[in-house]
N, C-alpha and C positions, 0 to 999 in steps of 0.2 A: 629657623636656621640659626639666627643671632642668642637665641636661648642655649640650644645646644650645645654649640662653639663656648658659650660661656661655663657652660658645667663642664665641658672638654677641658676647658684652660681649667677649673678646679683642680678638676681629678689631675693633671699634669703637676699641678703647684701641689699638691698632695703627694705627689711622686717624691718630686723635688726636694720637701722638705721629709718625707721618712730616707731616702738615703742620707741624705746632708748628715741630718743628726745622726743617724745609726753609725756614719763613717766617720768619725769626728775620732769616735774612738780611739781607733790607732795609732794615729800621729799626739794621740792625746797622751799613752800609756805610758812612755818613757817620762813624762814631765811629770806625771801622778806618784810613781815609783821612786822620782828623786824626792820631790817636795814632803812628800809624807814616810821616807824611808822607808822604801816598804821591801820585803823580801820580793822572790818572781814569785810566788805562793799567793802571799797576799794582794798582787799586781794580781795576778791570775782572776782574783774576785771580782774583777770589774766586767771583763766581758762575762763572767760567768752569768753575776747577778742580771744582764743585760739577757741574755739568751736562756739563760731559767725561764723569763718571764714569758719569750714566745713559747717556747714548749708546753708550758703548762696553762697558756690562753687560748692555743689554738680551736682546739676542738669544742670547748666554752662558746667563745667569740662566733664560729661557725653558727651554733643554734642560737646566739641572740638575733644574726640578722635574721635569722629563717621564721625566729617566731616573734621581734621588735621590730624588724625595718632596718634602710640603713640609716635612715636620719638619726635616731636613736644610738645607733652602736657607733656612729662617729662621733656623737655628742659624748660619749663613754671616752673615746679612747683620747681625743683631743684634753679633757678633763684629767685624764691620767697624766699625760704627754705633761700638760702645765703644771698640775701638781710636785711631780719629780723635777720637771725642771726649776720650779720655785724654790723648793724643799734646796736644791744644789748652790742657785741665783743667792739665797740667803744664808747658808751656814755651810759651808763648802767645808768640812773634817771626810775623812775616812770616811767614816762609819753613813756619814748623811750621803757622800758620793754613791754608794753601791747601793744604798737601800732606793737613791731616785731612781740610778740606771736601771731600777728592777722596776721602779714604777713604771717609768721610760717605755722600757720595755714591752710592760704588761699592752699600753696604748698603742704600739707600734703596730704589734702581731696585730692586733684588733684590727688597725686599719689597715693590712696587709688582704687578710681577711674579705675584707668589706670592699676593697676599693675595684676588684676587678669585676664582682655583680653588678657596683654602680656603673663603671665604664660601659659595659655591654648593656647596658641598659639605657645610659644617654647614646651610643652613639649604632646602638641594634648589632646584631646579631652579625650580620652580613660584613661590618665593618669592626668585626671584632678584633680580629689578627693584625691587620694594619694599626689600629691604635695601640696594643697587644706591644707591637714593635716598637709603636714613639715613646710608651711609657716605659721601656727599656732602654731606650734613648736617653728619654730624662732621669731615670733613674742612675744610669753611666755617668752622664752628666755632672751629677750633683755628686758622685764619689767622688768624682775627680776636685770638683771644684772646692769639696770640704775640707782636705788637707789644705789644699792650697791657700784656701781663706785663711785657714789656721796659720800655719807659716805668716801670712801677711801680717796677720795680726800679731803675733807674736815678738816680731820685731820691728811695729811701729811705737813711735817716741813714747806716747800718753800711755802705754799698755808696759812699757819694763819699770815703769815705776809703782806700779801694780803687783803688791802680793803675789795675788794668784790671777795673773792676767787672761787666764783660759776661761775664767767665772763669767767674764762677758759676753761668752757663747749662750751662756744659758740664761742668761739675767735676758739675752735678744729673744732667744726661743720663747719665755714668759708671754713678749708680746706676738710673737708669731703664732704664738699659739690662739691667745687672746683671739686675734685676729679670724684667727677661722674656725674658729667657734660661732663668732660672731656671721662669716659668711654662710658658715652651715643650718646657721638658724631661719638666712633671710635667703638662701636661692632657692625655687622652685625646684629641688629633686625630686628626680621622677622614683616611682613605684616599683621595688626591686623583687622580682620572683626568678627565685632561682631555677638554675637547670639542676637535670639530677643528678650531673657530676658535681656543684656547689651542696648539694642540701646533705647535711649531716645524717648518720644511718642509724637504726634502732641500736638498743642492745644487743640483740641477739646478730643483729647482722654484724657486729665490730668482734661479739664472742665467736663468732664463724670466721672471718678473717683471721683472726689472731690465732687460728688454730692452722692456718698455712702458712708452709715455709717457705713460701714464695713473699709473702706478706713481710715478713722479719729480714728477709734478705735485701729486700729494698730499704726498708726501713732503716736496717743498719749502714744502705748506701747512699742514704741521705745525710747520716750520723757523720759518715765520712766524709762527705764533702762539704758542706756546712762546717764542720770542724776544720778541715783542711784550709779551705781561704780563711777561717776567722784565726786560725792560727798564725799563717801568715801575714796576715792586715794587721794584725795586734801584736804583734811579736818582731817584724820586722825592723821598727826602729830600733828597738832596745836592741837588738841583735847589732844589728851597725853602728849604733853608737858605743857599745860593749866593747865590740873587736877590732873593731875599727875608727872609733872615734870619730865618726860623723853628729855633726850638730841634729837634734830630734828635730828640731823646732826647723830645721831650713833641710839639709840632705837628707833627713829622714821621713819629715813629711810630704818632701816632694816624691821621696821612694813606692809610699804610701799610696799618693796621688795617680804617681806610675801605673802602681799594679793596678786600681778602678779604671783609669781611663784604657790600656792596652785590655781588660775584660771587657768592656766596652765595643773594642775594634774588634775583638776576638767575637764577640755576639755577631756583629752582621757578617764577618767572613765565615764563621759557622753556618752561618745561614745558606751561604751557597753550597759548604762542603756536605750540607745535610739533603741538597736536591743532587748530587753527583756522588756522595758514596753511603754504603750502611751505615745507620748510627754506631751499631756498636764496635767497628772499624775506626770510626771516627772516633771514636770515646778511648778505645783502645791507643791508639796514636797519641793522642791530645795526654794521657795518663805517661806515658812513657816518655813524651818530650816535660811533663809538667816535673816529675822526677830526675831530668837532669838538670834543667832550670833549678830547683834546689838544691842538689847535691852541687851543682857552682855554688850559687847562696851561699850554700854553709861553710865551702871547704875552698873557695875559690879567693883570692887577692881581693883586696877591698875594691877599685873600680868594676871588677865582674861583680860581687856582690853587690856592690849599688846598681847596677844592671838587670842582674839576674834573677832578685827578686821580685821587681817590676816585668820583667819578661812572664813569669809563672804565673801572672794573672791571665797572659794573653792564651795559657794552655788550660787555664779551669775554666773558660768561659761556658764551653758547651756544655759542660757538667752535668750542671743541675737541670737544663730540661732535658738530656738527654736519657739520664736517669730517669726523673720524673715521667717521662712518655715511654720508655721502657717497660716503668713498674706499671703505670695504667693498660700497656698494650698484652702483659703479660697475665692479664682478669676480665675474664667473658661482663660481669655484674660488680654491681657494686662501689662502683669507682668515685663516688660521692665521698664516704666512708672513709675509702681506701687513702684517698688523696687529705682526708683530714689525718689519718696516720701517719702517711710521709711527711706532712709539716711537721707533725710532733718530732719530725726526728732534727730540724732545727734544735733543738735541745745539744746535737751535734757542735754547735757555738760556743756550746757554757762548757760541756765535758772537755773538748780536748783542749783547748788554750790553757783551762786551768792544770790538766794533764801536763803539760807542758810546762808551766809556772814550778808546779810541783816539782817535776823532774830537775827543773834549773838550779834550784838549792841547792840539791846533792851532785847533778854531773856537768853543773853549767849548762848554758841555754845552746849553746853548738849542740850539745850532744841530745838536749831532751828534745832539742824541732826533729830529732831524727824518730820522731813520733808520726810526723806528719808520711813520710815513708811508708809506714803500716797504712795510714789511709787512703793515701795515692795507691797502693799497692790492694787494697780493696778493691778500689774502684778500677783498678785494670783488672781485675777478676772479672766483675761484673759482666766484661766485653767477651769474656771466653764462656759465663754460664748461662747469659741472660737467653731465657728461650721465647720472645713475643708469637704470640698470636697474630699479630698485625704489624709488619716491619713497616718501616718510613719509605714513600718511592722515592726514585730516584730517577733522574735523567741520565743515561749512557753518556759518554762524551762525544760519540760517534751520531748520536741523535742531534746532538743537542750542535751539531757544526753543519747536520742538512738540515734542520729547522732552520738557523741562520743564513743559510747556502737561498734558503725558497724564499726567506723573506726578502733576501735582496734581490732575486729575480723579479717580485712582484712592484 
């Protein structure tokens, strides 16, 4: 039991530290853009190079643990993780920023990958969905708390006399990384065999996929949403601080902050609206309030926009599993395969921010987040075309006030 609980807390602190870093990002981009002048084009490269890397690891990453183990593919990706971070910790220009966030990157997907067969495997089968839940917990968690840290740091004393005071993130991460590398090599992790949803698919089974259009319509509504929060999490500050003259480093990473922790809240009150109404109701709904939440953003008074950008994470929360359980309930076989395609559509992170970046040159950044509209505006399609095989149950409200009615007679 005491063994378990200790690869538990692992895999948690593994959480922990892939959002921390991944979300550092955002609150990071407006300061990267001033200090190095960069156009929104070439801002735009930083989360590109960051989400290039899951796209093009995923399906890789998949057949290392299937045919390495996981001890091995975390030793891969933690290596990566410290390399990019090091490569930044010591010569922080341009050109060495984007090429780590790609190494970065590359180790992140990896252990994205990997870390939910270990979970299920320390803590069985049976107790999969409940830990399922905590490491979405912790992963909420660590969004929140990484802008925030950022902020703090930002404007403590020893840190404004500091160049480039943000390097200290990563010069930390060197040793965090150190670190669990180090515990990866000495805990007893157990023996990880996949299910057949986890284990990547032949050739000929991805060549058969990719020839339905069921398969690309998810996949581009993975694109979409993946894109659509990275748009928003990387874009926000500079947008407030642009039009509005908010501080990045204090109102804008707390903006930042905002939006992870209200997707956060938005995850477990999803959870109940997904046992009381249809997913794709629910998706449907969440898409049309998440598109006025922006349209304030963009076009609303400064105090709404420090609002209501934060507000829009609370409507993309369901999104992505909703999606995700969509595209797998709408394919009799194969859902191995299939679910390694829907990650590739993470790649959705790098295309549209920089989309966006692009666009800012020419029509300023108000007008190219009106990009993000097309993707919202995808994914409320989804909710009118999506045809599952297997819809989500649900509880009546009607039921669910006589079960309550019997239990308190008992």
């Amino acid at each position: 039991m005491k063994r378990a609980a200790l690869l538990m807390g692992y895999v948690m602190v593994v959480w922990f530290v892939i959002s921390f870093v991944t979300n550092l990002l955002g609150p990071l981009m407006p300061l990267l853009i001033s200090e190095y002048h960069l156009s929104l084009r070439m801002g735009g490269l930083l989360p590109f190079s960051f989400f290039l890397a899951y796209g093009l690891v995923s399906l890789p990453a998949g057949a290392l643990v299937e045919r390495r183990g996981a001890r091995l593919t975390l030793f891969a990706a933690f290596a990566l993780n410290l390399l990019g971070s090091l490569a930044i910790g010591l010569a922080p220009s341009y050109a060495v920023v984007v090429g780590g966030l790609f190494v970065i990157g590359l180790g992140m997907a990896m252990l994205q990958v990997v870390i939910n067969p270990l979970m299920r495997a320390i803590g069985g089968g049976g107790h999969f969905a409940f830990f399922s839940v905590m490491a979405q917990l912790v992963f909420g968690l660590a969004s929140f708390v990484s802008p925030e840290v950022f902020a703090g740091l930002m404007h403590a004393p020893q840190s404004l006399a500091r160049p480039h005071p943000w390097v200290l993130f990563y010069q930390a991460f060197v040793a965090v990384f150190i670190g669990l590398l180090l515990l990866t090599r000495a805990l007893p992790l157990p023996q990880v065999d996949l299910t057949a949803e986890e284990r990547t698919g032949t050739l000929a089974t991805y060549r058969a996929l990719l020839r339905q259009r069921t398969v690309w319509l998810f996949f581009f509504g993975v694109i979409a949403y993946v894109g659509t929060e990275q748009s928003l999490a990387n874009w926000m500050s500079q947008f407030l601080s642009t039009y509005h003259h908010f501080d990045p480093t204090q109102e804008g990473a707390h903006a930042v902050a905002g939006f992870w922790g209200l997707m956060a809240v938005g995850c477990l009150i999803g959870l109940v609206l997904l046992r009381l109404f249809d997913a794709q109701r629910v998706l449907g709904a969440f898409a049309v309030l998440a598109l006025g939440c922006v349209a304030l953003a963009l076009f609303g008074s400064a105090p709404v926009a420090l609002r209501a950008f934060p507000a829009s994470g609370f409507f993309l929360s369901v999104m992505w599993s909703v999606i995700f359980s969509l595209a797998l309930n709408s394919l009799r076989e194969h859902h191995g395969a299939f679910s390694g395609i829907l990650c590739t559509g993470i790649l959705g992170g790098a295309i549209v921010p920089f989309v966006v970046g692009l666009l800012g040159d020419q029509v300023g950044l108000r007008f190219a987040l009106l990009a993000v509209f097309v993707t919202l505006g995808y994914i409320l399609s989804i909710s009118v075309w999506a045809r599952p095989l297997v819809r989500n149950q649900t509880v009546a409200l009607g039921e669910l006030f006589t079960l309550r009615a019997r239990r308190a007679q008992h």
